[in-house]
C-alpha positions as CSV (number, residue, x, y, z in Angstrom):
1,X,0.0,0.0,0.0
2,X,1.8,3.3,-1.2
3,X,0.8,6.8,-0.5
4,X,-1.6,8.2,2.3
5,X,-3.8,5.0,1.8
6,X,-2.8,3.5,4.7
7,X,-3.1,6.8,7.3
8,X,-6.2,6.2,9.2
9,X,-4.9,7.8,12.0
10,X,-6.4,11.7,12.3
11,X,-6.0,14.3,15.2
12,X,-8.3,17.2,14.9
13,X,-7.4,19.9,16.6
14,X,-9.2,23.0,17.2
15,X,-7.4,26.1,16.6
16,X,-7.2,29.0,19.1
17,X,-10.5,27.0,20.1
18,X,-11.3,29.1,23.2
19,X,-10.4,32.6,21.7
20,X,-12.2,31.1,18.5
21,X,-15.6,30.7,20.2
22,X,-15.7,34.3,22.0
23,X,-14.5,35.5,18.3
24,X,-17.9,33.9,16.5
25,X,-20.2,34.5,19.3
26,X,-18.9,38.6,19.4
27,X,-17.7,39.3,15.3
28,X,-16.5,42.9,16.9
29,X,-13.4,40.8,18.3
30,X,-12.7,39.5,14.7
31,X,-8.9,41.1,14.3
32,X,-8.2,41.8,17.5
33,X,-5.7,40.5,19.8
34,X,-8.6,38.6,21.9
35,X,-7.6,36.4,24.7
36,X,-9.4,34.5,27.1
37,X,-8.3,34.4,30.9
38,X,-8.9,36.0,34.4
39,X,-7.9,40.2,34.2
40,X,-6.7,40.4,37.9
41,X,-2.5,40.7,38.6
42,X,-2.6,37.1,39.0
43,X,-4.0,35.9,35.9
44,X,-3.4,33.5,33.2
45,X,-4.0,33.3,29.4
46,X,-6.0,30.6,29.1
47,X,-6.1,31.2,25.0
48,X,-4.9,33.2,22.3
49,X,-6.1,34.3,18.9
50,X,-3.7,34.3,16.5
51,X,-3.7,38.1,16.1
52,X,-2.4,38.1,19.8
53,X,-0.2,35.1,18.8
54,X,1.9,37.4,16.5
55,X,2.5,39.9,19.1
56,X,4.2,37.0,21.0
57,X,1.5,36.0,23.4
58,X,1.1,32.1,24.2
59,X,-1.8,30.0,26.3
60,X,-0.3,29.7,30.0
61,X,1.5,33.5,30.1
62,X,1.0,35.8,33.0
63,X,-1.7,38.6,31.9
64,X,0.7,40.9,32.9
65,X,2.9,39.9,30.7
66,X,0.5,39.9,27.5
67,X,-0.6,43.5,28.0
68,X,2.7,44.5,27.9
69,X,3.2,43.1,24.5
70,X,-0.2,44.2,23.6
71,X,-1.3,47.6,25.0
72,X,-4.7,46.9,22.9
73,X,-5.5,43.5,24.2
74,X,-9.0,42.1,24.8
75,X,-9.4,40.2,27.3
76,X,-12.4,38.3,27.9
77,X,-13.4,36.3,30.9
78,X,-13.9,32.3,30.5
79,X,-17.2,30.4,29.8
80,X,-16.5,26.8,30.7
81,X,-20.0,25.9,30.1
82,X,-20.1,27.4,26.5
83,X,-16.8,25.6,25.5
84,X,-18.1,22.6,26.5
85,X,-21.1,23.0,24.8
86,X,-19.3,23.6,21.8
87,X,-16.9,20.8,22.5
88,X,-20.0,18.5,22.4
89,X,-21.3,19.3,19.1
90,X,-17.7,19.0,17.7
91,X,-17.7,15.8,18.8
92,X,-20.7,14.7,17.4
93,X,-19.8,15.9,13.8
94,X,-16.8,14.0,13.7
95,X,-18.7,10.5,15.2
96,X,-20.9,10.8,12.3
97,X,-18.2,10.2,10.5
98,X,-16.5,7.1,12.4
99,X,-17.5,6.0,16.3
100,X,-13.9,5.5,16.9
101,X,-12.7,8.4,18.7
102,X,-10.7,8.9,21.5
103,X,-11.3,12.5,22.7
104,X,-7.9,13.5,24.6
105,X,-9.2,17.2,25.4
106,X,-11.9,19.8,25.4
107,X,-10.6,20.9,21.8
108,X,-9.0,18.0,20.2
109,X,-9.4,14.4,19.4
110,X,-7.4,10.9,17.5
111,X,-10.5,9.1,15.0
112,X,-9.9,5.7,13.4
113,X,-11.0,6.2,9.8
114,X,-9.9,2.6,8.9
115,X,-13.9,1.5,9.3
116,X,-14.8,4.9,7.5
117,X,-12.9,4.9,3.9
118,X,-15.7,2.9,2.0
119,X,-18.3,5.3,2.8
120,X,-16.5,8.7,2.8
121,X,-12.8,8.5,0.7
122,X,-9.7,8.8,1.1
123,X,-7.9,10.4,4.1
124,X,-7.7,13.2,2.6
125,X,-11.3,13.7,1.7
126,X,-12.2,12.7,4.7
127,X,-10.2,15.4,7.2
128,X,-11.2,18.0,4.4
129,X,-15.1,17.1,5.1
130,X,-14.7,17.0,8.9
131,X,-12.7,20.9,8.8
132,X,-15.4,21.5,5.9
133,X,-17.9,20.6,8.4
134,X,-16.9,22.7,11.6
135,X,-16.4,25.5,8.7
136,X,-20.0,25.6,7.9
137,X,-22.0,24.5,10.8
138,X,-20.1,25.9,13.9
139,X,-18.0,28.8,12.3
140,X,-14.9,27.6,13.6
141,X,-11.3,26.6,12.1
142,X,-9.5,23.6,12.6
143,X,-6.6,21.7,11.8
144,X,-6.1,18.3,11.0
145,X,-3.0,15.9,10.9
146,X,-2.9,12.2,9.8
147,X,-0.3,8.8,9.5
148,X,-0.2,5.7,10.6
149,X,0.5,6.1,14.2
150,X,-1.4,8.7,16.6
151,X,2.3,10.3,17.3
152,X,3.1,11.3,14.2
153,X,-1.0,12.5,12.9
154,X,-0.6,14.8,16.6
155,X,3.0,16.3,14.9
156,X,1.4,16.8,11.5
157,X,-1.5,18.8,12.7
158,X,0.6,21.1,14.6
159,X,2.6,21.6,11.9
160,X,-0.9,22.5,9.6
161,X,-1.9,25.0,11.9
162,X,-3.7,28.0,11.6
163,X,-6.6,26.1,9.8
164,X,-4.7,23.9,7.7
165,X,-4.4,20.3,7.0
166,X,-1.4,17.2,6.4
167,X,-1.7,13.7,5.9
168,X,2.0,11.9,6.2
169,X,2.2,8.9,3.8
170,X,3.8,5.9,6.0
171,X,6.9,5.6,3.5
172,X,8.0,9.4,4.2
173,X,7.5,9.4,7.8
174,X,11.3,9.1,8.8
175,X,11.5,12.4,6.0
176,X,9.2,14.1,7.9
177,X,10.1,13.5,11.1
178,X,13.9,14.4,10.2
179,X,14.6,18.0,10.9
180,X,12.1,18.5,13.4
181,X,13.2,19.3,17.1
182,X,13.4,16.6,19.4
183,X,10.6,18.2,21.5
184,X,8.0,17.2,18.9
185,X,8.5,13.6,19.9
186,X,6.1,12.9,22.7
187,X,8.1,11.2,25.8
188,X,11.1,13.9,25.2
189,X,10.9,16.9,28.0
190,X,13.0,19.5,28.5
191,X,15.7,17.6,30.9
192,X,15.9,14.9,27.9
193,X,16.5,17.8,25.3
194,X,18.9,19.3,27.2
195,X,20.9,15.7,27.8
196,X,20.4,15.4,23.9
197,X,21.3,18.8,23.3
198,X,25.0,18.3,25.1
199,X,25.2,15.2,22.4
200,X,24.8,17.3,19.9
201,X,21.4,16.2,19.2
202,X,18.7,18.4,18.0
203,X,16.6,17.1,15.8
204,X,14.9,13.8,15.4
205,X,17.5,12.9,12.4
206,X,20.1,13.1,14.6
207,X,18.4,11.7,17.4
208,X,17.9,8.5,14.7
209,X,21.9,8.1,14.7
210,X,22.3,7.4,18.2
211,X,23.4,4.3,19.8
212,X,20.5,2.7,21.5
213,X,22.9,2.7,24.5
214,X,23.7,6.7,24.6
215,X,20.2,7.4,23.9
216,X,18.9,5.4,26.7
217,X,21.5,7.8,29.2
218,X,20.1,10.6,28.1
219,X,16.0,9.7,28.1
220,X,15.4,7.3,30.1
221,X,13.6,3.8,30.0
222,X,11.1,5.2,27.2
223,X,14.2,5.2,24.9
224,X,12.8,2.3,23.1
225,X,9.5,3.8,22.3
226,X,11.3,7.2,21.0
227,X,13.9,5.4,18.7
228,X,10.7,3.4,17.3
229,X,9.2,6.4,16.5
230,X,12.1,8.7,15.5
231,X,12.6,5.9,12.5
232,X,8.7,6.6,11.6
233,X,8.4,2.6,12.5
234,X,5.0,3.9,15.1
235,X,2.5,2.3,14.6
236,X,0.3,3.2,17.9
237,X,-3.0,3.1,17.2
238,X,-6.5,4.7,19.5
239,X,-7.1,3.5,23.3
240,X,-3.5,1.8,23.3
241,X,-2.3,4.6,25.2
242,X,-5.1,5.2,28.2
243,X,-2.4,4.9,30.8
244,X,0.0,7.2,29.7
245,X,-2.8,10.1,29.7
246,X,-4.3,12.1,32.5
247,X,-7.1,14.6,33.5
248,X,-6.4,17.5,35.3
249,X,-7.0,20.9,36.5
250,X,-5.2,23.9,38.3
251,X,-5.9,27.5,39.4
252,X,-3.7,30.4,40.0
253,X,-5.5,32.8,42.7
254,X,-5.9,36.3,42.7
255,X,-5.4,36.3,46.2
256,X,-3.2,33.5,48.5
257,X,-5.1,30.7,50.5
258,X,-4.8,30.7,53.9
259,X,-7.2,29.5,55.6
260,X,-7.3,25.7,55.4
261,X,-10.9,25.1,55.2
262,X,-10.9,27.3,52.1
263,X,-7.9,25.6,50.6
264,X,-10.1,22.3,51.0
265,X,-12.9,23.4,49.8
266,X,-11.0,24.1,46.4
267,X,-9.6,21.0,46.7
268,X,-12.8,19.6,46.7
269,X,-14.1,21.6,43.7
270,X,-11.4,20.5,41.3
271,X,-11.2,16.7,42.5
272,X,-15.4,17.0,41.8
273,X,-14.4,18.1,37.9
274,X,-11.4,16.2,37.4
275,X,-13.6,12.9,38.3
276,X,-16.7,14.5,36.4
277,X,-14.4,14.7,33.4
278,X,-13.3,11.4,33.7
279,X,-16.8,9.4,33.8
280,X,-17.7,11.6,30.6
281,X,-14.6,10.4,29.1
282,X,-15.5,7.0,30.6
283,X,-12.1,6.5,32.3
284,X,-11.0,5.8,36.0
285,X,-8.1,6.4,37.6
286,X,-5.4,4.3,39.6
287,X,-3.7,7.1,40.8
288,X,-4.3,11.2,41.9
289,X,-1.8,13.5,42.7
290,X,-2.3,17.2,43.9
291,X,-0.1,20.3,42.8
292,X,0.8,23.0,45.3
293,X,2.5,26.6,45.0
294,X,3.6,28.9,47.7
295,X,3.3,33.1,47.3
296,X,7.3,32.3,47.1
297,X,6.7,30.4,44.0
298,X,7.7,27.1,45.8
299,X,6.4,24.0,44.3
300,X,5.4,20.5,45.0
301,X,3.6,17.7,43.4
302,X,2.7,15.2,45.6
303,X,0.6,11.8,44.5
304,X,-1.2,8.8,45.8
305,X,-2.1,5.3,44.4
306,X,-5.0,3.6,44.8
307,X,-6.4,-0.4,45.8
308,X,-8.8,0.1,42.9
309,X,-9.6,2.6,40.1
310,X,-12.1,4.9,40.2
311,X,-14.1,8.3,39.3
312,X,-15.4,8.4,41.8
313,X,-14.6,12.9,43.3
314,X,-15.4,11.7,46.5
315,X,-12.3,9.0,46.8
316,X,-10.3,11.6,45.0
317,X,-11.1,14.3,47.3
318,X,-10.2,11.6,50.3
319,X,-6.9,11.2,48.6
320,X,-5.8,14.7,47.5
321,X,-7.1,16.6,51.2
322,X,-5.0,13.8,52.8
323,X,-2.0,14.8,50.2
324,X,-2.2,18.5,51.1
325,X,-2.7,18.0,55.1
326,X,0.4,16.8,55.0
327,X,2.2,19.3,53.6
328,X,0.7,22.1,55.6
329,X,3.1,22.9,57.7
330,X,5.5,23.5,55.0
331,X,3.0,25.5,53.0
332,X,0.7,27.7,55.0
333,X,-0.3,29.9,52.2
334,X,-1.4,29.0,48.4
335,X,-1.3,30.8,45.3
336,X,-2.0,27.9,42.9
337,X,-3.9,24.5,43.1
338,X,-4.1,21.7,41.0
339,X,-5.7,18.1,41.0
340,X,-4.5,15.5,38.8
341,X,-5.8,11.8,38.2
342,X,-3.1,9.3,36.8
343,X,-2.7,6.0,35.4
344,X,-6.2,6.1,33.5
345,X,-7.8,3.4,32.0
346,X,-11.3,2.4,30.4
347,X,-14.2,1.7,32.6
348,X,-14.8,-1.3,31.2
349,X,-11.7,-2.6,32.3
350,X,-12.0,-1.9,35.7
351,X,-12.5,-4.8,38.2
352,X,-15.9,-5.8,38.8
353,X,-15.8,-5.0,42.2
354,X,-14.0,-1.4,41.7
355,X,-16.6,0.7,43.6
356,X,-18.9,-2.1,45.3
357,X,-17.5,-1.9,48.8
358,X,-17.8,0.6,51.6
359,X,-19.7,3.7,51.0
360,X,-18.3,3.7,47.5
361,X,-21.7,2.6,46.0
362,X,-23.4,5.2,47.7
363,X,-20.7,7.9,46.3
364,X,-21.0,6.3,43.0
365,X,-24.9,6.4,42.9
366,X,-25.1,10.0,44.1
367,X,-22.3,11.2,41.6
368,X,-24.5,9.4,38.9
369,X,-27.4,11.3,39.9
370,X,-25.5,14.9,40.1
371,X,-24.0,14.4,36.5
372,X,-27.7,14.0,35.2
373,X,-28.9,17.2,36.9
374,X,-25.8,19.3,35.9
375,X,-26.2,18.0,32.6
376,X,-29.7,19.0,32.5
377,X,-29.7,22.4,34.4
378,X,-25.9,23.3,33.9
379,X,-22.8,22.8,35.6
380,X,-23.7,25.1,38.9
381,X,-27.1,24.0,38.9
382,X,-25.9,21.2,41.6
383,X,-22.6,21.0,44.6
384,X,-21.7,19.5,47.5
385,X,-23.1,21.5,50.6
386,X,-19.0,21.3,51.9
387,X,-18.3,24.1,48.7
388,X,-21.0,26.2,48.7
389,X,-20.0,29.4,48.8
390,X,-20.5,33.1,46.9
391,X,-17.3,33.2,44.2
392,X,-14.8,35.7,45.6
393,X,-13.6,38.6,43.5
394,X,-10.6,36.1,42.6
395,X,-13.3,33.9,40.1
396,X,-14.5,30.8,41.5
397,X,-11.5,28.8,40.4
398,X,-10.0,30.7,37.1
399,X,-9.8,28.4,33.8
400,X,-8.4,25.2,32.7
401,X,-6.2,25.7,30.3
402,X,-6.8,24.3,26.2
403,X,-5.6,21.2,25.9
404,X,-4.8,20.5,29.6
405,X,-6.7,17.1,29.4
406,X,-4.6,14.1,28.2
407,X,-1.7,14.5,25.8
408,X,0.0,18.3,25.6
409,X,-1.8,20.2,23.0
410,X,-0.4,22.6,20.5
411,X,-3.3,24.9,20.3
């Protein structure tokens, strides 16, 4: 099989997907360097139009920072709800095109087309009818990337973004792959490009020309997988990679935490969405970790495994407010909170007896019932007596960044 025949790997990504939403739903914006975030001294770009992109400003940055490189920038305040809504209709175009999707973030997702070729084409004609899709019926770009391996269709649509498209034909992977950075290769961080760096290695060509010895030195016991796919020899397909993902949130505050019942009440929030974002995703998790950050920009991660996987927010919570008593003493006051679950797999996987003992089956029945109700009346229609309170001046817990779930996005 020659060409892009054999590419039925495709990751759609939305572009600017945030921005790009507040941009359709207020054409005024259209042109403007738009970004979406909290306004306070504390805040956080959440997204970036591209117009704001050119002036240098990048999901993640301080908002101080991008309105000193744009003294004209809009910034407007998140709608989780709205994205979300959005997110869901995206996601229903493209399973009316193939059911086999693995939806890695609010604004992305890998589809199987292998099933879908008959009916609708080539790969080709079949990424240009999903972007022609979102085009028409939700006014929104998108990019899309496809090979034979989820790795390299995540690379490509990076590389076809703003609004773009690039299927990779399996015989010119390695080609492809060749004189990009290291960094594009997922499993290579920045302490493994800088051991590669010191070899001389920068890009994935040279990476290629390694001894398998001197490459496992300098990255580690995932050396095998990287050399596999530096040689465009991938050939990872959806839902073989469950484990290797995770859901997570964090918030930067506009003003420290210090009183502990506060601190767990946002603890409590967050474990509640990161395990509500799991059962829509239909995924449990064996492990949770909590992220912490001093007013003295200190940091700590801290994480905890447990007997059985769940999504369940209340064993999360259990886990995480036991993670951060602990480190109390050595951090009185917070500036930034984050809850992560790890080591994800499908439900159906799960051991039948998972969440059938103790008062997990009450949890499990309750957080059943809440998900209904929020999905019917909206996300605050429904809490946890524990976390009700009015949202302070800081936002009730800022924005989740584009992309934050699962695999690093390139948005």
């Amino acid at each position: 099989m020659s060409g892009t025949e054999d590419c039925t790997i495709l990751h759609l990504d939305m572009d600017a997907f945030f921005a790009s939403i507040e941009i359709r739903d207020d054409p005024a914006l259209q042109g403007l360097p738009v970004v979406v975030g909290g306004a306070g001294s504390r805040g956080v770009v959440a997204a970036a139009s591209y117009p704001a992109r050119e002036r240098g400003i990048r999901s993640a940055m301080p908002m101080v920072t991008a309105r000193r490189l744009a003294r004209d920038l809009v910034i407007v305040p998140p709608r989780i709800d709205r994205y979300r809504e959005v997110s869901a209709q995206v996601m229903d175009l493209l399973r009316e095109v193939t059911p086999a999707i693995e939806q890695i973030s609010v604004d992305e997702a890998f589809l199987d087309i292998s099933g879908a070729r008959r009916l609708f084409g080539s790969p080709e004609q079949i990424a240009h009818r999903l972007r022609t899709r979102i085009r028409e019926e939700l006014d929104l770009p998108s990019s899309v990337g496809g090979s034979v391996s989820r790795a390299v269709a995540k690379i490509a649509s990076a590389r076809a973004k703003p609004d773009g498209m690039l299927i990779v034909p399996s015989e010119q992977t390695a080609a492809f792959l060749a004189p990009l950075p290291v960094g594009v290769i997922s499993g290579v961080g920045p302490k493994a490009q800088q051991a590669l760096e010191r070899l001389g290695v920068r890009t994935v060509g040279q990476l290629r020309d390694i001894p398998a010895g001197t490459l496992r030195r300098a990255v580690g016991p995932q050396a095998p997988m990287i050399a596999r796919l530096a040689a465009g020899e991938d050939r990872t397909g959806l839902g073989t990679r469950v484990r290797d993902r995770s859901v997570g949130t964090e918030r930067t505050y506009e003003e420290d935490l210090v009183d502990p019942a506060e601190v767990r009440r946002r603890l409590t929030l967050m474990a509640d969405e990161v395990s509500r974002s799991l059962r829509r995703s239909h995924l449990a998790a064996r492990a949770v970790s909590v992220k912490l950050r001093s007013p003295d920009g200190t940091t700590i991660t801290r994480s905890a495994t447990m007997d059985q996987p769940t999504a369940s927010g209340e064993r999360l919570r259990e886990h995480v407010v036991a993670l951060w008593e602990r480190e109390v003493p050595r951090m009185p006051a917070v500036r930034l909170a984050g809850v992560r679950a790890e080591r994800l797999q499908e439900t159906s996987a799960q051991p039948a007896a998972a969440e059938l003992s103790g008062r997990g089956t009450g949890w499990q029945g309750l957080e059943s019932a809440m998900d209904r109700a929020r999905d019917r009346f909206g996300s605050g229609s429904l809490s946890r007596g524990s976390t009700l309170r009015a949202p302070d001046a800081a936002g009730e817990d800022g924005v989740q960044q584009e992309g934050a779930r699962g695999d690093a996005s390139g948005t």
